[in-house]
KOLGU-4560 file (N, C-alpha, C; in nm, 3 decimals, padded with zeros to 5 digits):
<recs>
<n_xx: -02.762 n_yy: -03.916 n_zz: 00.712 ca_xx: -02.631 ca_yy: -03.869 ca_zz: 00.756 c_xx: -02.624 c_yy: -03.883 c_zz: 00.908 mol: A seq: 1 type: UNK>
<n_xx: -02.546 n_yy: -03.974 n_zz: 00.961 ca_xx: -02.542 ca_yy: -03.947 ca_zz: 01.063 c_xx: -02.487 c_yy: -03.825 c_zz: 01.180 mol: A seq: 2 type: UNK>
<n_xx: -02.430 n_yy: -03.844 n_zz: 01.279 ca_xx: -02.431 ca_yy: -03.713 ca_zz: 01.377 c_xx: -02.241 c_yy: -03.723 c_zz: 01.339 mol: A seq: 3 type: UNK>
<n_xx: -02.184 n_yy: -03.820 n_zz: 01.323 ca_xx: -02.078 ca_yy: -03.736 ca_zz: 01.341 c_xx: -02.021 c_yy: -03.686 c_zz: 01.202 mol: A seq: 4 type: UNK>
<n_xx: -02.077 n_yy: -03.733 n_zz: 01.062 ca_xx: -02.042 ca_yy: -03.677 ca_zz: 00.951 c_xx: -02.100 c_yy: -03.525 c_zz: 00.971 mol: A seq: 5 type: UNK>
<n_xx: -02.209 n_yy: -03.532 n_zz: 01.018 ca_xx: -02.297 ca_yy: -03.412 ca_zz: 01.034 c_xx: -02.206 c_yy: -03.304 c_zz: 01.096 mol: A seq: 6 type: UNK>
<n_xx: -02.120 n_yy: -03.321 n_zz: 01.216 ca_xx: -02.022 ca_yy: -03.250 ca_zz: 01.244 c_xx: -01.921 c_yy: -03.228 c_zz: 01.198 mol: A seq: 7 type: UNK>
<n_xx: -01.868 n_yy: -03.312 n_zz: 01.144 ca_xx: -01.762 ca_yy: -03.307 ca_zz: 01.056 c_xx: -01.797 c_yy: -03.160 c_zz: 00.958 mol: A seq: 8 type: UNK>
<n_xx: -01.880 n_yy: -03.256 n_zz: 00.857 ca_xx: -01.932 ca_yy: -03.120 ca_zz: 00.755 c_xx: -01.894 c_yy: -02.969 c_zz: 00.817 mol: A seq: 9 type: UNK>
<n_xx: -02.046 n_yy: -02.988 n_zz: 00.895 ca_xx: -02.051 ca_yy: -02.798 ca_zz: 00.941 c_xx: -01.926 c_yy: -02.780 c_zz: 00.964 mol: A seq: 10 type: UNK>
<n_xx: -01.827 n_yy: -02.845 n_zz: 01.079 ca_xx: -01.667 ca_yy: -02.730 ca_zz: 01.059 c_xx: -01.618 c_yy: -02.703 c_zz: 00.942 mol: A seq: 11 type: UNK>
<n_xx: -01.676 n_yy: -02.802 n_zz: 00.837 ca_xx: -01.575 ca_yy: -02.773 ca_zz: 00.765 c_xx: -01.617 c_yy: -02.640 c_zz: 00.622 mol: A seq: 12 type: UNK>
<n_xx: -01.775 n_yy: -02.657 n_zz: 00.637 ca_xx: -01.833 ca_yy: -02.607 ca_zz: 00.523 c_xx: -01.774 c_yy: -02.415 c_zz: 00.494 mol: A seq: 13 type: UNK>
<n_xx: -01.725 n_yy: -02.339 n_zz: 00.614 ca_xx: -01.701 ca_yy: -02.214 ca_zz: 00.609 c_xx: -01.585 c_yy: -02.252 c_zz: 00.533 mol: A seq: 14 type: UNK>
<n_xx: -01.491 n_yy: -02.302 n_zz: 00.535 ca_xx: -01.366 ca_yy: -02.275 ca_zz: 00.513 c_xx: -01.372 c_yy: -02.355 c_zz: 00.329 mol: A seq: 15 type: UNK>
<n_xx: -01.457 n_yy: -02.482 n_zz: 00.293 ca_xx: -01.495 ca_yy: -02.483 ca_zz: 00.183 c_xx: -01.551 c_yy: -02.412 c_zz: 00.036 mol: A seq: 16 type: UNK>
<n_xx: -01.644 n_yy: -02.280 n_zz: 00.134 ca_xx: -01.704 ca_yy: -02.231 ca_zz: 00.049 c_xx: -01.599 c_yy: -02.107 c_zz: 00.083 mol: A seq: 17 type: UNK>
<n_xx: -01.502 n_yy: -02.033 n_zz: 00.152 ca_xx: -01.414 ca_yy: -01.956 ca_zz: 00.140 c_xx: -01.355 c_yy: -02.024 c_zz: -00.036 mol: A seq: 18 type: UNK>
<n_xx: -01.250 n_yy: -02.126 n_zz: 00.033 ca_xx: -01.144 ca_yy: -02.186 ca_zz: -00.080 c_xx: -01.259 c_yy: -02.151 c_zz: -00.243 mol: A seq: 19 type: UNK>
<n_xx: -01.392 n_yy: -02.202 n_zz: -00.247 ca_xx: -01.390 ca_yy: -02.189 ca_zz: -00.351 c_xx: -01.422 c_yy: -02.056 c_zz: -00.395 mol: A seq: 20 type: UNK>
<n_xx: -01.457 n_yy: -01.924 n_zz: -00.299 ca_xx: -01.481 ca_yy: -01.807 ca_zz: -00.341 c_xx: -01.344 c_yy: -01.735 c_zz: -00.335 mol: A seq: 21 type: UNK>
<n_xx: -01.218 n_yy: -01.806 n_zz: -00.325 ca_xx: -01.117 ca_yy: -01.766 ca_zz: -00.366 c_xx: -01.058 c_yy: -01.750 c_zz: -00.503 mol: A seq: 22 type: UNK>
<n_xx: -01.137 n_yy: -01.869 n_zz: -00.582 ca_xx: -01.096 ca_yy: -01.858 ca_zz: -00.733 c_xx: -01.197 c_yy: -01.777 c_zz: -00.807 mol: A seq: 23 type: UNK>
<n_xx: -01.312 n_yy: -01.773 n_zz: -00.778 ca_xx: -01.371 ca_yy: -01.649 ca_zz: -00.880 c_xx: -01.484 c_yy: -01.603 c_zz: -00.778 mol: A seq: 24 type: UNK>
<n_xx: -01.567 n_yy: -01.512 n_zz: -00.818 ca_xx: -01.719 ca_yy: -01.494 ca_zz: -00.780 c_xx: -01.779 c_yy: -01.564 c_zz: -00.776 mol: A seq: 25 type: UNK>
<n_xx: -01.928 n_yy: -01.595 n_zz: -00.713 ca_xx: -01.974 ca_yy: -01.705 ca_zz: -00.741 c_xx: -02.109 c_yy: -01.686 c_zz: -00.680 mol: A seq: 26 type: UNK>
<n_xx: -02.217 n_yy: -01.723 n_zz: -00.701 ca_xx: -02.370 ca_yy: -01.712 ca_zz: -00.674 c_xx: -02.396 c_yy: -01.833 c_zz: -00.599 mol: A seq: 27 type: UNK>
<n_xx: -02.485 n_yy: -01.816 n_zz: -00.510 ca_xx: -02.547 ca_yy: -01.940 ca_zz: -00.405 c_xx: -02.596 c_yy: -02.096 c_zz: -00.500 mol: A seq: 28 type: UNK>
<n_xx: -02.635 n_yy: -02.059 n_zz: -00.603 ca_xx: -02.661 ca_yy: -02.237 ca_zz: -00.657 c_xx: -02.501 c_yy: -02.237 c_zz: -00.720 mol: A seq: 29 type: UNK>
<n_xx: -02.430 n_yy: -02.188 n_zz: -00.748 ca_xx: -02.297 ca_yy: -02.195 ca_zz: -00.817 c_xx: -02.244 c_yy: -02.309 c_zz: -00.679 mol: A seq: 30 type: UNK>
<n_xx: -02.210 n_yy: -02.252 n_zz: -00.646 ca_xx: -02.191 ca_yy: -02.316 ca_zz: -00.480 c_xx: -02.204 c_yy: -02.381 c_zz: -00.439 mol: A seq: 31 type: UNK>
<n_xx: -02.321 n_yy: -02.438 n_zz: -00.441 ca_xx: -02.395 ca_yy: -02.550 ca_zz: -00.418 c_xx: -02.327 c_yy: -02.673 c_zz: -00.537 mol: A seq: 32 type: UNK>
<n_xx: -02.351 n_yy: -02.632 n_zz: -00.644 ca_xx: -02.280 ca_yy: -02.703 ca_zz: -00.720 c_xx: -02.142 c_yy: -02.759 c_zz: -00.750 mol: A seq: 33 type: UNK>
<n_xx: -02.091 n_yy: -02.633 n_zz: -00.704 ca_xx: -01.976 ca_yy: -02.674 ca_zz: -00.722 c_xx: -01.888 c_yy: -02.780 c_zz: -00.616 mol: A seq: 34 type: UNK>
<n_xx: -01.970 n_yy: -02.705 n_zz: -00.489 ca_xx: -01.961 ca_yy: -02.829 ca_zz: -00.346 c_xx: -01.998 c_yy: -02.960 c_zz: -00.397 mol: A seq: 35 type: UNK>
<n_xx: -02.073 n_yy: -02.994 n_zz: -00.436 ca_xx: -02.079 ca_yy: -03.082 ca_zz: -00.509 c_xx: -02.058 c_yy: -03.161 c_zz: -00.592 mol: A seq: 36 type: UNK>
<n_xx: -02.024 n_yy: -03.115 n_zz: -00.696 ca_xx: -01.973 ca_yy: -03.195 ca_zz: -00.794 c_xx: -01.793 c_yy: -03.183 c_zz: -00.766 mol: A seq: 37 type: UNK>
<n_xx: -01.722 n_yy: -03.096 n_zz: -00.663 ca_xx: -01.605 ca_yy: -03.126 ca_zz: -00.635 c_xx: -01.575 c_yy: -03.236 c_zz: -00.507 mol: A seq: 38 type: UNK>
<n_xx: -01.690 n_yy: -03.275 n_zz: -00.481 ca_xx: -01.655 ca_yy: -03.380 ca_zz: -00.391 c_xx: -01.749 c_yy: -03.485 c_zz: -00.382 mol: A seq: 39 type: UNK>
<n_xx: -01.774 n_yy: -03.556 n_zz: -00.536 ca_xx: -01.843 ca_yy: -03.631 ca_zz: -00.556 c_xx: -01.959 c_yy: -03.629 c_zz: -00.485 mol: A seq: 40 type: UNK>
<n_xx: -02.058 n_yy: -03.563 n_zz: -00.459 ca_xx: -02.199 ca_yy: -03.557 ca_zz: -00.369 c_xx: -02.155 c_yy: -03.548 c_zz: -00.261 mol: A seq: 41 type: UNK>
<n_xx: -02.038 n_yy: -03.558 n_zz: -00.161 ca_xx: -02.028 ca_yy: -03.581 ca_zz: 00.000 c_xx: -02.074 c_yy: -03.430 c_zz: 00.039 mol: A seq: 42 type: UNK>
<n_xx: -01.987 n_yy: -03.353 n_zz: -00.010 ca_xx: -02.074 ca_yy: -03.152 ca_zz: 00.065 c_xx: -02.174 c_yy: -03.162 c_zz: -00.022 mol: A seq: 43 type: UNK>
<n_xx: -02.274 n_yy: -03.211 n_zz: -00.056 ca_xx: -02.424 ca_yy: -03.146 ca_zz: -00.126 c_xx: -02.462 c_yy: -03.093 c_zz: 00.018 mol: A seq: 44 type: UNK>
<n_xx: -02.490 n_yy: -02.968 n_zz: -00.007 ca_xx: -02.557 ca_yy: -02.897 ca_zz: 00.045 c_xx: -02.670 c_yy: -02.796 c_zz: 00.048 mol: A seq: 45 type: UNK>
<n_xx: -02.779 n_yy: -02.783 n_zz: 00.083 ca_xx: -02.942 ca_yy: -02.723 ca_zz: 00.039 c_xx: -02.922 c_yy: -02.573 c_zz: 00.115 mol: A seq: 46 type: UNK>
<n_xx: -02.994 n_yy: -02.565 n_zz: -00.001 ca_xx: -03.018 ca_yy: -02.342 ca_zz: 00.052 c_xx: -03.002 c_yy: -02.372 c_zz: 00.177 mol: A seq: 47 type: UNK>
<n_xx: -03.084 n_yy: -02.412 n_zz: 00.263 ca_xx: -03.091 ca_yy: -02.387 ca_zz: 00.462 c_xx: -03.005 c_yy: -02.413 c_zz: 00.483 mol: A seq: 48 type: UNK>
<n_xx: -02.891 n_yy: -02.504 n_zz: 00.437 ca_xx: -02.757 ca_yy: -02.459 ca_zz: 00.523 c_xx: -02.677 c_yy: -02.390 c_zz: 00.444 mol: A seq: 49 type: UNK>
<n_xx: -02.662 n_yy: -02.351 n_zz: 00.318 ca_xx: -02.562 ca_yy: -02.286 ca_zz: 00.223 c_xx: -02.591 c_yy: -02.106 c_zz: 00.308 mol: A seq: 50 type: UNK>
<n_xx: -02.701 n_yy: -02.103 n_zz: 00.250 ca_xx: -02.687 ca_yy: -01.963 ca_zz: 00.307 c_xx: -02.700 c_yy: -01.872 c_zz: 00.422 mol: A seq: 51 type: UNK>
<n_xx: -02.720 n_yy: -01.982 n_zz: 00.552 ca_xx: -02.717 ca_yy: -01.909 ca_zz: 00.670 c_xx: -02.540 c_yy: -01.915 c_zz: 00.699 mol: A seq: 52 type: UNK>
<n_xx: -02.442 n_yy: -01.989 n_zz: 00.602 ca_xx: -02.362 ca_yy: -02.000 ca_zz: 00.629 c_xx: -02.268 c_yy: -01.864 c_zz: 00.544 mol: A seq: 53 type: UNK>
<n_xx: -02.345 n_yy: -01.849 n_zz: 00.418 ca_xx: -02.292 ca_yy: -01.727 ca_zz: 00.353 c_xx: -02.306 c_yy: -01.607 c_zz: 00.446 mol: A seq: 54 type: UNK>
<n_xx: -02.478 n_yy: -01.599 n_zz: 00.504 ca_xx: -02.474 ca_yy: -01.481 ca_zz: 00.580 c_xx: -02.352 c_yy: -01.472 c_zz: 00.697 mol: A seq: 55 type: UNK>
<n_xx: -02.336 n_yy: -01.540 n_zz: 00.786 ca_xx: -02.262 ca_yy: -01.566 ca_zz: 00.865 c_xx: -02.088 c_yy: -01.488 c_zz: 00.834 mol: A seq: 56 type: UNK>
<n_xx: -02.012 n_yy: -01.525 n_zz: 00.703 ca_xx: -01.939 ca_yy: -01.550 ca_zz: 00.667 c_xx: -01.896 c_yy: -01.335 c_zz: 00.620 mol: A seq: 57 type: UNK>
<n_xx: -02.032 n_yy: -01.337 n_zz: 00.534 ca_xx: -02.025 ca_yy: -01.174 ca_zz: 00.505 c_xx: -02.053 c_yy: -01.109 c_zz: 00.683 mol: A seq: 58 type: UNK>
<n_xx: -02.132 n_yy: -01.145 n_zz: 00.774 ca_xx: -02.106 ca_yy: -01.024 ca_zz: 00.882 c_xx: -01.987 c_yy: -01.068 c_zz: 00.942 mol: A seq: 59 type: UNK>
<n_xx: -01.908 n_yy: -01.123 n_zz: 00.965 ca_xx: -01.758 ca_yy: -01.179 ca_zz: 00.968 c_xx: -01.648 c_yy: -01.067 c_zz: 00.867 mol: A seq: 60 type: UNK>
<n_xx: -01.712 n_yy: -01.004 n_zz: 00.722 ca_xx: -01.614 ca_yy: -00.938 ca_zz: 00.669 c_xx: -01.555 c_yy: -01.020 c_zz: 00.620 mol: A seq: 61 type: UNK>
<n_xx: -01.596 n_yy: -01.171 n_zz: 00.584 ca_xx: -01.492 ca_yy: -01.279 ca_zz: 00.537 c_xx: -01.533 c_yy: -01.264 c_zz: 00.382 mol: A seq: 62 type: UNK>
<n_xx: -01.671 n_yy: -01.203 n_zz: 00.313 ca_xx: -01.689 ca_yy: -01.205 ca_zz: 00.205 c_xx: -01.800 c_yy: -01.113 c_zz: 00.200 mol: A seq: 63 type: UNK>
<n_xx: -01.845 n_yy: -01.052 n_zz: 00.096 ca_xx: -01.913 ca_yy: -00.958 ca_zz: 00.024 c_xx: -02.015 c_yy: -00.978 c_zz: -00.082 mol: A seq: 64 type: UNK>
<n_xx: -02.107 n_yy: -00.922 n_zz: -00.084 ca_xx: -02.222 ca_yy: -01.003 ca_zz: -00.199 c_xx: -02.246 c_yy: -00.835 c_zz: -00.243 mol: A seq: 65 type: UNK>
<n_xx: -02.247 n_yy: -00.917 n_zz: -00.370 ca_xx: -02.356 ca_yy: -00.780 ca_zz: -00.444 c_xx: -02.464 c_yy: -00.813 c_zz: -00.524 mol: A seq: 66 type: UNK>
<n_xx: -02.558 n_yy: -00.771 n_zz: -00.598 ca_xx: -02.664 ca_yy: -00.830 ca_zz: -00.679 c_xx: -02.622 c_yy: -00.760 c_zz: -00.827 mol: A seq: 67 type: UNK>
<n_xx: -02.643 n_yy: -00.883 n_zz: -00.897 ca_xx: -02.633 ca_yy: -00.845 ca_zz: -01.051 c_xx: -02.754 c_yy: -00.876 c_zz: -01.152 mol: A seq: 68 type: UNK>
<n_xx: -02.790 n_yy: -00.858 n_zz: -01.227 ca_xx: -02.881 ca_yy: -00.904 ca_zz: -01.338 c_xx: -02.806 c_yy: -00.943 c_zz: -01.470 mol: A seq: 69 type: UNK>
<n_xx: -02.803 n_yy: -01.051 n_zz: -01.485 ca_xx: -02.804 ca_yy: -01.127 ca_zz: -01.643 c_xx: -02.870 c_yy: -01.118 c_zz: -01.714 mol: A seq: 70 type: UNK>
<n_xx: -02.879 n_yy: -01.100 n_zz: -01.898 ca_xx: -02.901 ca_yy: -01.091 ca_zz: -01.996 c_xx: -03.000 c_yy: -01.235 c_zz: -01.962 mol: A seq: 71 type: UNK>
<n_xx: -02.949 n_yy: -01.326 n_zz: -01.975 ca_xx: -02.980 ca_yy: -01.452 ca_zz: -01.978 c_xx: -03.104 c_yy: -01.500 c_zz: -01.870 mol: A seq: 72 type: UNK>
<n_xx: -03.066 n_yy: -01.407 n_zz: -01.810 ca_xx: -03.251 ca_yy: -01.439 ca_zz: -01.663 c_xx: -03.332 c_yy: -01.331 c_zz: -01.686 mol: A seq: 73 type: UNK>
<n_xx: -03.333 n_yy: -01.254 n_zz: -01.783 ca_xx: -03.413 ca_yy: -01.201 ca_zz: -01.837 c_xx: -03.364 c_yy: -01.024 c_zz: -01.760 mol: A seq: 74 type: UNK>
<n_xx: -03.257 n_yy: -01.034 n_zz: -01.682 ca_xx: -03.234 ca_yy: -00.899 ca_zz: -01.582 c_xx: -03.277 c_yy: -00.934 c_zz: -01.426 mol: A seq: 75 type: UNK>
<n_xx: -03.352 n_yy: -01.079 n_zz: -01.407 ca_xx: -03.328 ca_yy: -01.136 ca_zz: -01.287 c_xx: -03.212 c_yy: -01.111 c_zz: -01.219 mol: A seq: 76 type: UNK>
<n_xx: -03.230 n_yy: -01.048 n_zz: -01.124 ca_xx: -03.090 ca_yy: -01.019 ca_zz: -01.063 c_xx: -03.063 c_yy: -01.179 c_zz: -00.950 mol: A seq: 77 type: UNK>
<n_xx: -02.844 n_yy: -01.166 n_zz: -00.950 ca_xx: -02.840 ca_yy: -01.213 ca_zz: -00.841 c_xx: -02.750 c_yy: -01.247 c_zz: -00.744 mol: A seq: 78 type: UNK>
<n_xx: -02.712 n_yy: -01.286 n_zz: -00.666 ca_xx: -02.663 ca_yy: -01.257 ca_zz: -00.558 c_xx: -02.520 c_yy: -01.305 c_zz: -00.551 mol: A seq: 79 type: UNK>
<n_xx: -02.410 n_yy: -01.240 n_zz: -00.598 ca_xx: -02.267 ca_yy: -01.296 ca_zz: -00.608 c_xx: -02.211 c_yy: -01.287 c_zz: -00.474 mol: A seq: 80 type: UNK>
<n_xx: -02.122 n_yy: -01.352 n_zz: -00.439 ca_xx: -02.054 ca_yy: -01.363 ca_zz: -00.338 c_xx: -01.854 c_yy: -01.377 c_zz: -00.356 mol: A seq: 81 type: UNK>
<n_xx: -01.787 n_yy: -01.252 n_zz: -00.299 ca_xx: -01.639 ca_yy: -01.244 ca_zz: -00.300 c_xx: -01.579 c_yy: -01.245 c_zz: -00.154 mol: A seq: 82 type: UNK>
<n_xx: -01.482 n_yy: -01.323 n_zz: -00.208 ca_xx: -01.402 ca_yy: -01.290 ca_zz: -00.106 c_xx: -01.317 c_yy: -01.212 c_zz: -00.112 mol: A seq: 83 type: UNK>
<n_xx: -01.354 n_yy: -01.181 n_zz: 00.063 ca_xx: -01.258 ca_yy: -01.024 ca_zz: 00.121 c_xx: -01.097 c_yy: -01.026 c_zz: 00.124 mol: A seq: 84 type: UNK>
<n_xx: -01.070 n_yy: -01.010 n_zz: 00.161 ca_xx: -00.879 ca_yy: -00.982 ca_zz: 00.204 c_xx: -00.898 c_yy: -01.038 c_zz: 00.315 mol: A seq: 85 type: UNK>
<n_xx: -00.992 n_yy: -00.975 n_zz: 00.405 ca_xx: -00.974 ca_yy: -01.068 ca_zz: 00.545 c_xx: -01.042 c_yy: -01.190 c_zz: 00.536 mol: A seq: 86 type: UNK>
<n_xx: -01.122 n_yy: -01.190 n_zz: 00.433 ca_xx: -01.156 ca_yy: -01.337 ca_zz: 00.395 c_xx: -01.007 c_yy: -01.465 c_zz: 00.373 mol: A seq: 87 type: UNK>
<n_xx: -01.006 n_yy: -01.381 n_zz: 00.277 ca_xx: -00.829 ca_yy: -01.446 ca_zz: 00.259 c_xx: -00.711 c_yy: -01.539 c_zz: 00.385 mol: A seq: 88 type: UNK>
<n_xx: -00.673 n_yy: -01.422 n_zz: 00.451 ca_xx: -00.644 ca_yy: -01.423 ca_zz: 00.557 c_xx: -00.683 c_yy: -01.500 c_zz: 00.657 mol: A seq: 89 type: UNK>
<n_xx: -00.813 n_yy: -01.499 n_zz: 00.656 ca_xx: -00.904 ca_yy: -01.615 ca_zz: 00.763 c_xx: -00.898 c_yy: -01.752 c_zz: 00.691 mol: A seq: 90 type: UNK>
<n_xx: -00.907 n_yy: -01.743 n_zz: 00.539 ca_xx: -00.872 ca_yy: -01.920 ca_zz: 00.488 c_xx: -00.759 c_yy: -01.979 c_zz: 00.510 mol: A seq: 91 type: UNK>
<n_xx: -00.632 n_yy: -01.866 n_zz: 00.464 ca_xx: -00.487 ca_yy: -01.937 ca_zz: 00.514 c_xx: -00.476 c_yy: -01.978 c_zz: 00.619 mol: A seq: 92 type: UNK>
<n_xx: -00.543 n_yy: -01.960 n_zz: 00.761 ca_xx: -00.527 ca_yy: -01.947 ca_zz: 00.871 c_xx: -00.603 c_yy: -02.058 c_zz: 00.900 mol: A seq: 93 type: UNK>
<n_xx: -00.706 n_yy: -02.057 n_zz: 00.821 ca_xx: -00.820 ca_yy: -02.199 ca_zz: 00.897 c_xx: -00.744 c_yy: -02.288 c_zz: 00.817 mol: A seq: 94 type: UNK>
<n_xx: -00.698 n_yy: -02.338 n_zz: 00.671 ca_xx: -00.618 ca_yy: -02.423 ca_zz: 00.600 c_xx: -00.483 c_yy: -02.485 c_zz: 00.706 mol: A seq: 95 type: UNK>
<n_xx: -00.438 n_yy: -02.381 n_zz: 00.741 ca_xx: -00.303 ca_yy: -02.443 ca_zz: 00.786 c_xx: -00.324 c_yy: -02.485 c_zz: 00.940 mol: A seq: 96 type: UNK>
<n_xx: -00.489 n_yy: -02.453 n_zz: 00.991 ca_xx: -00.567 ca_yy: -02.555 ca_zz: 01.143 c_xx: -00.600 c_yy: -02.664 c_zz: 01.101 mol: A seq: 97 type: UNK>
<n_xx: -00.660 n_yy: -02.646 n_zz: 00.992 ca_xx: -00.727 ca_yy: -02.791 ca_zz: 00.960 c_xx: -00.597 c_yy: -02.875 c_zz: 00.880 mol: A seq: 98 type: UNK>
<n_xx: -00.513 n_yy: -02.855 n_zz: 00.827 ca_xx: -00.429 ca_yy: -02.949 ca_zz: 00.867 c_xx: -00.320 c_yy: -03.004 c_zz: 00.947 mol: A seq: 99 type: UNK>
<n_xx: -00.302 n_yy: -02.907 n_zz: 01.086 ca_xx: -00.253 ca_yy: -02.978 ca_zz: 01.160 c_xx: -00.320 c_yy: -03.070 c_zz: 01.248 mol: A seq: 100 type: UNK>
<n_xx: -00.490 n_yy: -03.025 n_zz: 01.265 ca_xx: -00.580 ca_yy: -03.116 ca_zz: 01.298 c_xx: -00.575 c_yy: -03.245 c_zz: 01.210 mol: A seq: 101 type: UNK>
<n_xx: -00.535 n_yy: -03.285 n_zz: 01.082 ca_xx: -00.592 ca_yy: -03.362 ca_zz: 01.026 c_xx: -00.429 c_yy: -03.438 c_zz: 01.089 mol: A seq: 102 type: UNK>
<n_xx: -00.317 n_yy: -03.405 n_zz: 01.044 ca_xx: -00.202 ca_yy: -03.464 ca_zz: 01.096 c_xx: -00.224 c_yy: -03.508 c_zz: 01.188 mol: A seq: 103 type: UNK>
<n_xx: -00.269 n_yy: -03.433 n_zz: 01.331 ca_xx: -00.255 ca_yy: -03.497 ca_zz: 01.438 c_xx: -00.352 c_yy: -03.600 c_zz: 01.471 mol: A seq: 104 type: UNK>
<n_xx: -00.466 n_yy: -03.654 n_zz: 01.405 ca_xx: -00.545 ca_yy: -03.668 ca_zz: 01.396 c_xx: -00.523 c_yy: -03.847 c_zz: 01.331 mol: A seq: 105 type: UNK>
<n_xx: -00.451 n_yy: -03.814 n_zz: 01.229 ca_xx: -00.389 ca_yy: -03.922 ca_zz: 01.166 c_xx: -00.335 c_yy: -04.024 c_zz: 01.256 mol: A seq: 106 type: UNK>
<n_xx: -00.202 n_yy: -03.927 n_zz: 01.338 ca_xx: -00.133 ca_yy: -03.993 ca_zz: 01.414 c_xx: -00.186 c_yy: -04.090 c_zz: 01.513 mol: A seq: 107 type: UNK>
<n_xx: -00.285 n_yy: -04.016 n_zz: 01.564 ca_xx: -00.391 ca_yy: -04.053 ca_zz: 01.682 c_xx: -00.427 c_yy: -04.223 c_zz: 01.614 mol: A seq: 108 type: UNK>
<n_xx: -00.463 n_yy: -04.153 n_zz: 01.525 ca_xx: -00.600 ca_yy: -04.306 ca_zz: 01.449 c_xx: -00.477 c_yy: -04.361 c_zz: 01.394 mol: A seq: 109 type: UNK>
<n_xx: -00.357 n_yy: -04.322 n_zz: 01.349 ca_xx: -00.283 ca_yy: -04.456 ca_zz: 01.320 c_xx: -00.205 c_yy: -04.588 c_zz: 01.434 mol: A seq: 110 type: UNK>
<n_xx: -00.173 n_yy: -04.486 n_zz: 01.513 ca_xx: -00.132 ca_yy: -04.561 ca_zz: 01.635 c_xx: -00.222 c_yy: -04.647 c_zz: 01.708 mol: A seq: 111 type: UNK>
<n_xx: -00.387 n_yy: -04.608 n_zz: 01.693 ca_xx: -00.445 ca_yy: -04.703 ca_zz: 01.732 c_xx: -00.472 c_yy: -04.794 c_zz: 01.666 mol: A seq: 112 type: UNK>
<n_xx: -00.452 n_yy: -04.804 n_zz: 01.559 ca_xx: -00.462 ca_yy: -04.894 ca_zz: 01.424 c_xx: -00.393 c_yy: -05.026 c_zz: 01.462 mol: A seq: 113 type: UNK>
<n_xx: -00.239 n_yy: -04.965 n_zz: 01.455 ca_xx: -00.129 ca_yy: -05.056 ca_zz: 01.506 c_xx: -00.145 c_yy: -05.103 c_zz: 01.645 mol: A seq: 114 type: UNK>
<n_xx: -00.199 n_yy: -05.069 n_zz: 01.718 ca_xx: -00.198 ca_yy: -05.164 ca_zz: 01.840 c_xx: -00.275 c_yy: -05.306 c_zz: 01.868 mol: A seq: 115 type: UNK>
</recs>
């Protein structure tokens, strides 16, 4: 990966894993997966960056974890992750940056296109 996908990503990964802890709960390999398989492999992303980014995100107040145990892991507990209200709030807000960044952004790279 080079350096500027590499940047790309990280801005974008908080506001990714918000959007998808907007539609349900969701556990750190959930996450991972789902980054994944919703964007054909481009966000695969590994525990070392998934979850310094979760921590980040909960002391922010942007989301909340609790621990559960499943039937199915034997009572293995584990680590769900919701989003807050001000979580909420902070996605509409980063959604409607990142696309006037991407608009203006467009404009930029189309005009140089055409020249």
């Amino acid at each position: 990966m080079d350096a500027i996908s590499r940047q790309l990503k990280k801005g974008l990964l908080d506001i990714l894993l918000l959007k998808l802890l907007s539609t349900k709960e969701l556990y750190g390999y959930e996450l991972m997966t789902k980054l994944d398989e919703k964007s054909n492999g481009y966000f695969a992303a590994k525990e070392g960056t998934l979850y310094p980014v979760l921590y980040r995100l909960e002391d922010a107040g942007y989301v909340q974890s609790n621990w559960e145990s499943t039937e199915k892991r034997r009572g293995v507990p584990r680590k769900y992750y919701t989003i807050t209200p001000k979580g909420m709030t902070h996605l509409s807000e980063a959604q409607n940056e990142f696309n006037d960044f991407i608009k203006a952004s467009q404009e930029i790279l189309g005009t140089l296109n055409d020249s």
